[in-house]
N, C-alpha and C positions, 0 to 999 in steps of 0.2 A: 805504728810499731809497738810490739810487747815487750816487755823485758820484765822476767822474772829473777830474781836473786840468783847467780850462783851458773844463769848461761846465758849463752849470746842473743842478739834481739832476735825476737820472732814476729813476721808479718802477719796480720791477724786480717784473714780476708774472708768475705762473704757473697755467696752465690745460691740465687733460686733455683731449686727442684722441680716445680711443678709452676702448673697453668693460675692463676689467678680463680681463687673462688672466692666470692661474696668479697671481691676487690680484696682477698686480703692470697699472698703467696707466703709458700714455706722457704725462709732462708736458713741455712745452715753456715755454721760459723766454722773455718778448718785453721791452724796453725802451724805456718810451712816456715821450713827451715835446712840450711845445708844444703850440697849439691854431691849429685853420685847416685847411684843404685837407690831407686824412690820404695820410700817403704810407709805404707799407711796404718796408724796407728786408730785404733775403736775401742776404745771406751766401753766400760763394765755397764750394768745396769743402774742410774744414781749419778754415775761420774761424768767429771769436763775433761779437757785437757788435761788441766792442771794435775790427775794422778799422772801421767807420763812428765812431769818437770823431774824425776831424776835420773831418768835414763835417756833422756834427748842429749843433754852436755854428750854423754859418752859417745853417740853415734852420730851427730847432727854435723861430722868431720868427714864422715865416709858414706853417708847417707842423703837424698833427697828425702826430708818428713813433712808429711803429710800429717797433722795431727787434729781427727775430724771430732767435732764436738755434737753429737746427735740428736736429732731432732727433740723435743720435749727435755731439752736438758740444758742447762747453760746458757750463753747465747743467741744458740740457735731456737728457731722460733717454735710455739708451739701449735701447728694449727689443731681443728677439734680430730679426738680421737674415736673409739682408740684406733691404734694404727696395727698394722699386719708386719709381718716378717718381712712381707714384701715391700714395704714402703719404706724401712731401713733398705734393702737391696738397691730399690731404684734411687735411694739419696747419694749412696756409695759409686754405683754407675751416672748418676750427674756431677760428681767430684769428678772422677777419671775423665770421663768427657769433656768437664769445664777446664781440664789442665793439661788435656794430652798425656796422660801418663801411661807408659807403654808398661807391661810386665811387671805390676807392682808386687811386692810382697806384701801381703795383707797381717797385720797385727795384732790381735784384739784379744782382750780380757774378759773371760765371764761371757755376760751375753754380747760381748765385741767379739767374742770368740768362734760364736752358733753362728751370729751375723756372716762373718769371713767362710764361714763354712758352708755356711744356707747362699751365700753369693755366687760362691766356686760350683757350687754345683750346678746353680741357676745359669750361670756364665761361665762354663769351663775354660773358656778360650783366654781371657782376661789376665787374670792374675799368675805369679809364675811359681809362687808359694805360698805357704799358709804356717803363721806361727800362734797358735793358739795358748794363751796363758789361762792356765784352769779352767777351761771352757765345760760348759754346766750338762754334760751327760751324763744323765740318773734315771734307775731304774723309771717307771711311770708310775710307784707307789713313791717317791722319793719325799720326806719330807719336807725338804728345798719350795716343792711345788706350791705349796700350804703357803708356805711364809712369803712368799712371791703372791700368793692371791689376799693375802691378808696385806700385804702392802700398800696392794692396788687400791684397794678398800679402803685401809686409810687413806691415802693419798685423794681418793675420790673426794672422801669428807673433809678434806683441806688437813688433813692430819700429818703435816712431813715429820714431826717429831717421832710421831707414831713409829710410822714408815721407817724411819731412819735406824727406829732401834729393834725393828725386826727386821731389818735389814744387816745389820749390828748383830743380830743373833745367829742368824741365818749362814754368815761365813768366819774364815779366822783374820782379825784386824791384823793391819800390816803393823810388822816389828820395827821397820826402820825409819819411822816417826816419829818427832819430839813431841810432847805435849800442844807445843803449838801449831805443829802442821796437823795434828789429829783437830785442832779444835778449827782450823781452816778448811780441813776435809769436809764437818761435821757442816760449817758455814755453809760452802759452796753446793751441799746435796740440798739446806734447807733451802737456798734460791732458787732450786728449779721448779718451773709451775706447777703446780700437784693436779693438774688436768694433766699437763706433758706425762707426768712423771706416771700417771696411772697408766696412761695410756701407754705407754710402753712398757709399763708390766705386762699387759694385755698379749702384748707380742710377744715379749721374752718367754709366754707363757708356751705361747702357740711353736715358737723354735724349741722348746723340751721335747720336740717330736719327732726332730728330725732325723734322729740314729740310722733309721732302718736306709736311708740316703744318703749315707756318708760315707755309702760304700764304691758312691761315685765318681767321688773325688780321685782324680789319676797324678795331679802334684805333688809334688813334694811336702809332706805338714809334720810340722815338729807339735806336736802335744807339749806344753811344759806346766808340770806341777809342782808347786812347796810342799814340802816336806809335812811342816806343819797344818799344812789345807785338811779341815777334819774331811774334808768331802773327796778325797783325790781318790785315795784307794776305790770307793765305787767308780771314779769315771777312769780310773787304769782299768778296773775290771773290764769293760765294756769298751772301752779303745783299743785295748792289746788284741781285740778281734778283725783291726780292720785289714787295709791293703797293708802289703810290705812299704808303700810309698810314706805308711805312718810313722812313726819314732815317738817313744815316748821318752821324756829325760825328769826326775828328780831333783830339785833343789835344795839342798842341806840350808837346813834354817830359813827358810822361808815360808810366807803362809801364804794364803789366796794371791797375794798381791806380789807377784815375784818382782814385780818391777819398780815398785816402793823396798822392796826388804832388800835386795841382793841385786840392783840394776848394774851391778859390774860383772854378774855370772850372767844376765842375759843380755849386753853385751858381747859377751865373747861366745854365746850360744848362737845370736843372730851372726855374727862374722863367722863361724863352725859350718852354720845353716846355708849362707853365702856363696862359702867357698867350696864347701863339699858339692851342691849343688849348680855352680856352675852358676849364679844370682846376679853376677857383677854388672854391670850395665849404666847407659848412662840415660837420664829424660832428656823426652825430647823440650826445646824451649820456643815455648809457645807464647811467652810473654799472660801479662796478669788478666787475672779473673774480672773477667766484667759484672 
């Protein structure tokens, strides 16, 4: 059992992805919590769970969460890279499988975001929406891309300091931080393996592609940007062109990280998204992950 300050305990479980190579397998680490309409939370590029600890208290009442920690990150294990789009896809589709979860809503931040989207597409059938927090669509000269390759780069030469503050550069740090949660943000990015860590810049690189495919997606997807995200206005530009299934919404005072800064306006966005959509539902119980 987990238990972090401020919410109820969470079960911190672990399940293999793939086949055993050179006797070693990829485990990925998820943290479930609450019962009700299952909704799967992914994680930015850099991040554990631990950025979704403000906004779980709010929903983990009305919610089955799923909160996956991704491969090369946290926890979860790093095998060698780098890894593809598709190798987040398939870790995502071995969670669902390993728990029975019917009609998740998919959640994700950043490159948790491309992920829920590059998945939905892969697997139409699966998920029943998509709520995408700042999710990283930019032009192909974008200079996002830069700072994401120069990351990897450090991270390659064991640099997470590096990395961390051109990653620090690269978007707007969340407002609703105290000193001490920024300097346990700052912790929790240097633990991650800087092999994991590169290698999944690799991919996050290869998902900056996926635009011209996102006109597949027929679910329901709420776009959601802060206000303060120096990066939003480019990816509203190029969102406001999709299907009518998309929504874009605005967060007053908030920056990249809506769910650090304002987890009581997304909150009430996800129960909007829910109920307008028809989302309510219950999992099925399949009993624990082996």
């Amino acid at each position: 059992m987990v238990k972090i300050a401020g919410q109820s305990p969470r079960i911190a479980k672990f399940f293999r992805v793939g086949e055993l190579e050179n006797n070693i397998s990829t485990i990925i680490c998820c943290e479930i919590s609450g019962n009700g309409t299952p909704l799967i939370l992914i994680p930015g590029l850099g991040d554990t769970v631990w950025v979704w600890r403000k906004i779980i208290p709010f929903i983990e009442n009305k919610y089955k969460v799923f909160a996956l920690e991704q491969r090369g990150h946290g926890r979860s294990s790093s095998p060698i890279g780098p890894y593809k789009g598709e190798d987040f896809k398939n870790d995502l589709y071995k969670l669902i499988q390993h728990n029975g979860i019917e009609s998740p809503i998919l959640i994700g931040h950043g490159f948790g975001g491309m992920i829920a989207l590059d998945f939905t597409i892969r697997y139409p059938e699966i998920a029943s929406g998509i709520i995408a927090i700042s999710p990283e669509i930019y032009d192909k000269n974008n200079s996002h891309r830069i700072d994401i390759q120069e990351g990897m780069e450090l991270s390659f030469e064991k640099d997470m300091h590096g990395a961390y503050k051109k990653r620090k550069k690269s978007r707007k740090e969340p407002k609703g931080m105290s000193s001490q949660e920024r300097a346990e943000h700052h912790r929790l990015f240097l633990k991650n393996d800087p092999m994991g860590y590169s290698s999944s810049c690799y991919a996050n690189l290869e998902l900056l592609s996926i635009e011209e495919k996102i006109n597949n997606i027929s679910i329901p997807t709420l776009m959601i940007y802060g206000e303060l995200d120096t990066k939003q206005k480019e990816s509203l530009k190029i969102s406001s062109n999709f299907p009518p299934n998309f929504e874009n919404i605005i967060v007053d005072r908030a920056g990249n990280y809506v769910h650090l800064d304002r987890p009581e306006s997304l909150e009430h966005l996800i129960n909007e998204f829910t109920t307008k959509n028809n989302l309510q539902f219950k999992i099925k119980d399949t009993g624990d992950i082996q």
